[in-house]
C-alpha positions in Angstrom: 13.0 48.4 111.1 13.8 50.1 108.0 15.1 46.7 106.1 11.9 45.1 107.5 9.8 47.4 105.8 11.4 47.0 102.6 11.3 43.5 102.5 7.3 43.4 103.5 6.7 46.3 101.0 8.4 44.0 98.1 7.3 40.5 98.8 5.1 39.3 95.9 1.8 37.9 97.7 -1.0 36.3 96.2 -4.3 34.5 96.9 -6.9 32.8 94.1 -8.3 36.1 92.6 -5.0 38.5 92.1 -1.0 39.4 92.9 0.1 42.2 95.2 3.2 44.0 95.1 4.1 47.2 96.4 7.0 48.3 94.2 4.3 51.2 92.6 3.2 52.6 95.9 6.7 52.8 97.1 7.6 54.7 94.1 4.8 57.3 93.8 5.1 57.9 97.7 9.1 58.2 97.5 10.2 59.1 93.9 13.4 59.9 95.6 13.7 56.9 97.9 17.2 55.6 96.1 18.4 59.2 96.7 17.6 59.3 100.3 18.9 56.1 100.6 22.1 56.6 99.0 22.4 59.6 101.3 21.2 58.3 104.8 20.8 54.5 104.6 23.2 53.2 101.6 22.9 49.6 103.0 19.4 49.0 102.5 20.1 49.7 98.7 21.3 46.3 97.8 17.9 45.0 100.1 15.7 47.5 97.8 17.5 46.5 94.8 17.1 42.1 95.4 13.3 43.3 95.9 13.1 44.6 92.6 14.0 40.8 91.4 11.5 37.6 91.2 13.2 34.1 89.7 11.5 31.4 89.1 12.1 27.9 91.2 11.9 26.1 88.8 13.7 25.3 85.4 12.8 24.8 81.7 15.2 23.5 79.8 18.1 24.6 81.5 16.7 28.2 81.9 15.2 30.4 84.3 12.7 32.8 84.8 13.8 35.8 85.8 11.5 39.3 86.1 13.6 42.7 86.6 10.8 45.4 87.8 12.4 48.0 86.5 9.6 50.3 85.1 10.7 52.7 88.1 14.3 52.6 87.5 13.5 53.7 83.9 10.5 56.1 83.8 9.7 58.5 86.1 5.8 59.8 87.4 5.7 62.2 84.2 6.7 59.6 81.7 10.4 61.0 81.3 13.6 59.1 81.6 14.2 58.8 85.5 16.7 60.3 87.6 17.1 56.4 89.0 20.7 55.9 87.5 22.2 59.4 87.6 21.8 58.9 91.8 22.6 55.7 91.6 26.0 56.9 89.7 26.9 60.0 91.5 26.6 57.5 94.8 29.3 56.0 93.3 29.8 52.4 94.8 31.5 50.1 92.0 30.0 46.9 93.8 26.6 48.6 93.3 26.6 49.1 89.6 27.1 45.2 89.3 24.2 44.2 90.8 22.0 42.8 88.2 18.8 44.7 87.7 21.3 47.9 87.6 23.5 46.1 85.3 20.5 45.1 83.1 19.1 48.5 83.1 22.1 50.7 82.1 23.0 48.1 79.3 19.1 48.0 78.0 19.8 52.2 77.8 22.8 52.0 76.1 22.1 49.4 73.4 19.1 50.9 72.6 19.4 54.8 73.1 22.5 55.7 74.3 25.1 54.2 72.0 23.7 55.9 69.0 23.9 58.8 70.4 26.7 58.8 71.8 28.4 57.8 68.5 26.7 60.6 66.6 28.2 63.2 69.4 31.1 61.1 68.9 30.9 61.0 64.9 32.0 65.1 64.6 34.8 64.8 67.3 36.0 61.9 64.8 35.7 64.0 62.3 37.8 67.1 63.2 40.6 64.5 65.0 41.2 63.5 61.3 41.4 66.9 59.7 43.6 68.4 62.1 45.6 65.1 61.8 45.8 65.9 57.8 46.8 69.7 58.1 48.9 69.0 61.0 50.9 65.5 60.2 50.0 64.8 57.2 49.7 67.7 54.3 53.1 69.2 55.4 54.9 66.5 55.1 53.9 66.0 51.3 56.6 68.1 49.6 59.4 66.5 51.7 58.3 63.3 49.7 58.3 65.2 46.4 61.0 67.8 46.6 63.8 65.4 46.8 67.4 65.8 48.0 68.3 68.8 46.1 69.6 71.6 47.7 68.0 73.8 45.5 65.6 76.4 48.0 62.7 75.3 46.0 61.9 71.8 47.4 61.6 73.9 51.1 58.3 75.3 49.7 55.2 73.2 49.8 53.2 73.5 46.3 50.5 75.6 45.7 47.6 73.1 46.1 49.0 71.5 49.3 48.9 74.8 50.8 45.5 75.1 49.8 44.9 72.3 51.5 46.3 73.4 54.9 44.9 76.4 54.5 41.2 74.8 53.9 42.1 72.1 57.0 43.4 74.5 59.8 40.5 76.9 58.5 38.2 74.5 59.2 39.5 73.5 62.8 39.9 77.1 63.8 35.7 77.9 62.9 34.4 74.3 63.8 36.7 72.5 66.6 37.7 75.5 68.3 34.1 77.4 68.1 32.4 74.2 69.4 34.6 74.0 72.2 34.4 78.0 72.7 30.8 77.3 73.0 30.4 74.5 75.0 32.7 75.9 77.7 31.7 79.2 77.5 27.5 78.0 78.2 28.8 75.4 81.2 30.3 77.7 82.8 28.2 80.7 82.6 25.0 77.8 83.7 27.2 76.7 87.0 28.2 80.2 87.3 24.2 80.8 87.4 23.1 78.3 89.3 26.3 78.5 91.9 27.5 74.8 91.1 31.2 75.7 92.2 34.0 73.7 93.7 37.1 74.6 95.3 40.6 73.6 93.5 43.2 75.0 96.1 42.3 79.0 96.6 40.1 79.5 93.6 36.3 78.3 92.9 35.9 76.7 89.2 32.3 75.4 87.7 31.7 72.3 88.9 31.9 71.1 85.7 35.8 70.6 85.5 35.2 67.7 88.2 36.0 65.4 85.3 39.1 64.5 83.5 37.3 65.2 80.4 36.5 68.6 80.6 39.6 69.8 82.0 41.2 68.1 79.3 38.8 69.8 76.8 39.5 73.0 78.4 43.5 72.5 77.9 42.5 71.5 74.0 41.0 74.5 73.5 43.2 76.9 74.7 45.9 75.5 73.2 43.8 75.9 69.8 43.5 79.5 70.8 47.3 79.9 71.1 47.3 77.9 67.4 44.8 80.8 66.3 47.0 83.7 67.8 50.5 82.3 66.7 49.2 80.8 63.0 52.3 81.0 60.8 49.6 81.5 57.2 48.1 84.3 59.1 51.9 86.4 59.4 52.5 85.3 55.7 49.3 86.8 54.4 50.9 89.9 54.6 54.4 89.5 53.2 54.6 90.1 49.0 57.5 88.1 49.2 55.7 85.0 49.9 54.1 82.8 47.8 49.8 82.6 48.6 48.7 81.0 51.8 52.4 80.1 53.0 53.7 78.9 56.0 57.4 79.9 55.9 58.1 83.4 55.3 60.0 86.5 57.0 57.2 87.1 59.7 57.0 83.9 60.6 60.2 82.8 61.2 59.9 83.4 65.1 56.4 81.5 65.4 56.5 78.4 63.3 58.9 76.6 66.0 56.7 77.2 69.1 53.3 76.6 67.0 55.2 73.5 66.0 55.3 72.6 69.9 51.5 73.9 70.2 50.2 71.6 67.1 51.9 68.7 68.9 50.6 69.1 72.4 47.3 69.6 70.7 47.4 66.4 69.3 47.9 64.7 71.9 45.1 66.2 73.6 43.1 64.9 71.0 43.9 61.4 71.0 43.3 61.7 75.2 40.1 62.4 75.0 39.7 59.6 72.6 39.9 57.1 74.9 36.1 58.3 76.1 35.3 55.4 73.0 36.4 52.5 75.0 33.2 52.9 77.0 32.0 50.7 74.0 33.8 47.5 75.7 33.3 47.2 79.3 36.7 44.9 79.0 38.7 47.9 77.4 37.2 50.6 79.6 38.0 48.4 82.8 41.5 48.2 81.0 41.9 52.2 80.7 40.3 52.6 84.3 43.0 50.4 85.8 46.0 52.3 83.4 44.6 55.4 84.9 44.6 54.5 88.5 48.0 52.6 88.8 49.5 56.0 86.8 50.1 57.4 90.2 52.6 55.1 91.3 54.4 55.9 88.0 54.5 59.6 88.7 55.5 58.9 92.5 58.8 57.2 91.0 59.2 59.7 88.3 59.5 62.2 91.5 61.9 59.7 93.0 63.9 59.3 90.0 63.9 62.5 89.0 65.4 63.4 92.9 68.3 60.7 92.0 69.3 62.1 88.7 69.0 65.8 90.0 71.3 64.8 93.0 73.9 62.7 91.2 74.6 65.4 88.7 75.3 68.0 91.1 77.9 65.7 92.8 79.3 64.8 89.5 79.7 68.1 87.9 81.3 69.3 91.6 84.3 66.4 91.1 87.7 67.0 89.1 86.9 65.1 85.6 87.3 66.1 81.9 84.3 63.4 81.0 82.3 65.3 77.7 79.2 63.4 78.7 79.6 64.7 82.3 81.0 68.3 81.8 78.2 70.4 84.1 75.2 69.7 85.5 72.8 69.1 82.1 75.1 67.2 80.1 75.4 64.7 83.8 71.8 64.8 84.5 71.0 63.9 80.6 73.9 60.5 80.7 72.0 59.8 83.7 68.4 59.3 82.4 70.7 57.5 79.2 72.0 55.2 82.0 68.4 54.4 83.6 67.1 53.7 80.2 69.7 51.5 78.5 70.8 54.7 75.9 74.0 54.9 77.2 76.6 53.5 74.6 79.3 51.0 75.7 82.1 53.7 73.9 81.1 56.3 76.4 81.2 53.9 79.1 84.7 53.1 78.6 85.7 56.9 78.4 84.6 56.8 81.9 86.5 54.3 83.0 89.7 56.5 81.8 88.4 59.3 84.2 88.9 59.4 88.0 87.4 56.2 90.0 85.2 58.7 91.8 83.3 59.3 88.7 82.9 55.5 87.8 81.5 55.3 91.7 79.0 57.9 91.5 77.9 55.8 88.2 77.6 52.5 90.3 75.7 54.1 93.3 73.4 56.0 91.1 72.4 52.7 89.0 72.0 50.8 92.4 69.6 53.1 93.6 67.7 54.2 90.2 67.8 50.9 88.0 67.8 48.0 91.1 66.0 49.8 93.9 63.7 52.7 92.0 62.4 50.2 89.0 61.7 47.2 91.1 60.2 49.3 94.0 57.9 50.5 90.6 57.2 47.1 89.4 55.8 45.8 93.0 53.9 48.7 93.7 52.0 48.8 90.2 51.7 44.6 91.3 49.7 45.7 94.7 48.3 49.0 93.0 46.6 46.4 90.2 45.2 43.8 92.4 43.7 46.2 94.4 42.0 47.9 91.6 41.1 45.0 89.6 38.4 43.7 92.7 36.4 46.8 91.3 37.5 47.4 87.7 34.6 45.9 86.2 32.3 47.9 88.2 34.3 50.9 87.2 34.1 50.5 84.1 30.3 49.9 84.2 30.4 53.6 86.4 31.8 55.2 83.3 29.1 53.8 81.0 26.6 54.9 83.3 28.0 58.5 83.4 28.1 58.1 79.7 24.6 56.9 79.7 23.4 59.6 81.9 25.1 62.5 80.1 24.0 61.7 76.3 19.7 60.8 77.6 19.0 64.6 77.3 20.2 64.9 73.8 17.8 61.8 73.1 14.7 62.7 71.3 11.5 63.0 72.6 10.0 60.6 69.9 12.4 57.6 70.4 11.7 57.7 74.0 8.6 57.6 73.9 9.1 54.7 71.1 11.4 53.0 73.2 9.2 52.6 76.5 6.2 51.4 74.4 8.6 48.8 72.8 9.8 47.7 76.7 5.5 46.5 77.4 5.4 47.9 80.8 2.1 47.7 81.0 1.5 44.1 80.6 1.4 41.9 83.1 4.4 39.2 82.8 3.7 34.9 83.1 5.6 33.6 86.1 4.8 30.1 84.9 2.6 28.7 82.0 -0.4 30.2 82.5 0.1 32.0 85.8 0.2 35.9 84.4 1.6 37.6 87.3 2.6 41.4 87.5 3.0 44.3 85.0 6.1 46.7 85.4 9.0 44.3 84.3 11.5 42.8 82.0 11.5 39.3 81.7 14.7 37.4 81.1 15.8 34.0 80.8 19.3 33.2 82.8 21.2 30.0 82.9 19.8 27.7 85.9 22.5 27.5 87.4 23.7 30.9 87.3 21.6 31.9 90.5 19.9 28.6 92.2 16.4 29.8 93.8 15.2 27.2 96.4 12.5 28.8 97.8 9.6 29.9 96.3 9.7 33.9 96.1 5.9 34.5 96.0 3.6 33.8 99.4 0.5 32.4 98.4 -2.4 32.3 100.6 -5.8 30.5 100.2 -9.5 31.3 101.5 -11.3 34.4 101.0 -10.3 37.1 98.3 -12.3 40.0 100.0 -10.3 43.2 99.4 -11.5 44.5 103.2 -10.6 40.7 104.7 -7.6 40.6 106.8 -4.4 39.6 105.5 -3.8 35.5 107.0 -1.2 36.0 109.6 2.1 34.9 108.5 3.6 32.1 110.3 7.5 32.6 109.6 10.0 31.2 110.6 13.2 33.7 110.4 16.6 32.7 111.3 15.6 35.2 114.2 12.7 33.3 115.1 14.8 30.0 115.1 17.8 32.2 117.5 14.8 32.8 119.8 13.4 29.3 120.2 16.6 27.9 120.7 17.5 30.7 123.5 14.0 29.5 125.3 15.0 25.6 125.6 18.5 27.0 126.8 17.0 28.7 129.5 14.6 26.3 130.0 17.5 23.4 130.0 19.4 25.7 132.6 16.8 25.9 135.1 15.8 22.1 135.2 19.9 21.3 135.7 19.6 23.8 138.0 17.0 22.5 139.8 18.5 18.5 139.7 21.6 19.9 141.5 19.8 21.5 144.5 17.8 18.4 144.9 20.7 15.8 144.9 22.7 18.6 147.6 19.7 18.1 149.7 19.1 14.8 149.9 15.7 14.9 149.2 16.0 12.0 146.4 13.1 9.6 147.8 11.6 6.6 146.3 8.4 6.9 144.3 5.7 3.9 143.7 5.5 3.4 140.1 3.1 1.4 137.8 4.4 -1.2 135.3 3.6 -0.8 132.0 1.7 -4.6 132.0 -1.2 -5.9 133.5 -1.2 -2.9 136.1 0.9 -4.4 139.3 2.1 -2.5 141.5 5.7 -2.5 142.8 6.4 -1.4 146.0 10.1 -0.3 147.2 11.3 -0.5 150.3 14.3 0.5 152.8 13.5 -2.3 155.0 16.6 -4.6 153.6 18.7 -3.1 155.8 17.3 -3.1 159.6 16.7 -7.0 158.4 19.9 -7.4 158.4 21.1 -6.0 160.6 18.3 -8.0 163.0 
């Protein structure tokens, strides 16, 4: 009943004087209706959706007409950008996103709001990724260039405008990078905090906000940056007379520069993580990272397996009687073993253990049996099923992301280039469905290739006679693949009963002859039984 509803509610009707549509009633009654749907009734969404579409029958040129009415989908009741997409994204449904009028509508936001400013949020980020890059990777690495191979003490200590330099770069991380991120996390949280937006990770409740990949990644960032802060190896050597201005290598630092070292590196990595947010530019490169990112389970679950293999193999090796180097205890075994699985073992070392008991070379075999045959192949066919299962849906994965991308950058959108934007888009004026036919306001038109989606059947019902607003509607005669079920149920029936009927007749006998009338000149012909009692006269 519901579908049946929605399909009379957006069929385009027409008669001599005007069109009629009820896409703008539905709306204003149910600003919420993809919502509710996507909540009770997330079948009739693709029903709603096809509604929202008119082609034309006919081609020009090779092209089609084809009107998206998606003045609902964009702006909402009070002019605003609509909440349309964000429900249609936190539904979810990667077949849903590629349905065309959703597809057109994210892609007309993001070429013309959402990509600029996304790149300007993008632009700072970019920014600080190269600076930290500089005083991390880059500027320390100068005076190993310049100093030489001496062995003279000096060529250890950076010069005096390179450690300006890193002093001016990690200054600048630690106020900008780190106190954006401080601020940013510190206001999300405090707002779900607020508002109760929690979700439960094991026995604690976090902001709902860490849902994503991206925050939690952002969150990691910034407390390692924090660590950075605490641990900073210029900081110590402020203090010390001894060392030269804004040094890195001094007495107090000796026991922080290693594990700010390890710090600066994870750091960077985290970096570069979260820059993979850009591929959203190419819906190719962002189905690409999707699938990477799903099929990176099955690469963990044979890390765990691997890792089982090498943990269990040592043990036994370390336990038997051999004077092996590369096998003396249970980290030097476990360390040949993960050489072995990745080709690093050398051919020298090999031959060593041929010298050493055969149990040793046996444990060797069985372990590269199960880790290199078994393990690495099991890994290669379930990344083979893993992908083809993902790859039916990538693209529509990837078009999720750019919606969740889209959605999340609109608010920081000005006021002004909205409003710009939807006066550019002519909702208002009422789009031609043919030369000289001007049919309905509230839609994009588009021409498609015609054969991209062949359209046999007309899409608008036209109806002739009076145009009286208070004049009945003309009763529709359709005829429904239901309608066509039912009438051929009825001569079924029918067809049943008359065979039905035949057979209890020819039982009884009752099959007498009947006086017909000859098609010409009128005769009659009378039939007889009388054949018989002549002859038998």
């Amino acid at each position: 009943a519901a579908q049946a509803i929605i399909l009379d509610l957006l069929t385009i009707r027409a008669d001599r004087d005007r069109y009629y549509y009820g896409m703008d009633p539905l709306f204003e009654r149910h600003p919420d209706i993809l919502k509710r749907m996507s909540l009770d009734a997330p079948n009739l969404l693709p029903v709603l959706l096809d509604g929202l579409i008119w082609r034309s029958r006919t081609t020009e040129g090779g092209q089609r007409r084809v009107v998206y009415y998606c003045k609902h989908l964009l702006v909402d009741l009070e002019g605003k950008f609509s909440q349309n997409l964000e429900w249609l994204m936190d539904h979810g449904d990667p077949k849903l996103v590629c349905h065309p009028i959703v597809t057109h509508v994210t892609d007309l936001v993001w070429r013309k709001l959402a990509f600029r400013a996304f790149l300007q949020s993008r632009s700072w980020f970019l920014v600080t990724l190269a600076i930290f890059v500089c005083a991390q990777s880059i500027f320390n690495r100068l005076d190993k260039e310049e100093g030489g191979d001496g062995d003279d003490d000096d060529h250890h200590q950076d010069p005096q405008d390179v450690l300006l330099a890193i002093f001016i770069a990690r200054c600048f991380i630690y106020a900008f990078s780190l106190g954006s991120w401080l601020i940013h996390h510190t206001v999300k949280s405090i707002r779900d905090f607020r508002r109760k937006n929690l979700i439960q990770v094991g026995c604690f409740r976090v902001p709902e906000y860490l849902s994503t990949w991206q925050s939690i990644c952002s969150l990691c960032l910034l407390i390692f940056l924090l660590l950075m802060l605490c641990m900073e190896p210029i900081f110590h050597c402020l203090g010390d007379p001894t060392a030269a201005n804004f040094a890195h290598h001094c007495s107090a630092s000796e026991g922080l520069t290693q594990s700010y070292s390890v710090l600066s590196t994870i750091a960077i990595l985290l970096y570069f993580t979260l820059l993979v947010d850009l591929s959203v530019f190419s819906t190719r490169i962002s189905a690409f990272a999707l699938v990477c990112s799903r099929v990176i389970a099955e690469v963990l679950l044979c890390g765990v397996g691997l890792l089982f293999a090498i943990v269990s193999f040592s043990c036994a090796i370390s336990s038997l009687e051999q004077e092996d180097p590369d096998f003396e205890g249970i980290p030097k075994s476990a360390a040949s073993l993960l050489k072995i699985t990745l080709g690093m073992f050398s051919g020298d070392h090999l031959d060593a253990v041929m010298e050493q008991p055969p149990a040793l070379l046996v444990c060797i075999c069985l372990y590269s049996m199960i880790a290199i045959i078994f393990l690495l192949n099991l890994l290669v066919a379930q990344l083979n099923c893993a992908y083809a299962q993902t790859y039916q849906d990538m693209m529509g994965f990837a078009r999720l992301n750019r919606m969740r991308i889209v959605v999340n950058t609109m608010p920081s959108v000005a006021e002004a280039r909205w409003e710009h934007f939807v006066e550019s888009l002519c909702l208002d004026e009422r789009i031609e469905f043919g030369e000289g036919d001007i049919g309905l306001a509230g839609g994009i038109q588009v021409m498609e290739a015609g054969s991209l989606n062949p359209t046999l059947e007309e899409k608008v019902q036209r109806f002739a006679g009076t145009t009286a607003r208070d004049a009945p509607w003309p009763h529709e005669e359709t005829t429904s693949e239901e309608d066509v079920h039912s009438k051929i149920e009825r001569m079924e029936k029918l067809l049943d009963a008359s065979m039905k009927k035949m057979q209890k007749l020819v039982k009884g006998g009752s099959i007498t002859s009947s006086k017909g009338y000859s098609s010409m000149g009128g005769s009659t012909i009378q039939e007889s039984s009388n054949g018989s009692s002549e002859s038998s006269s």
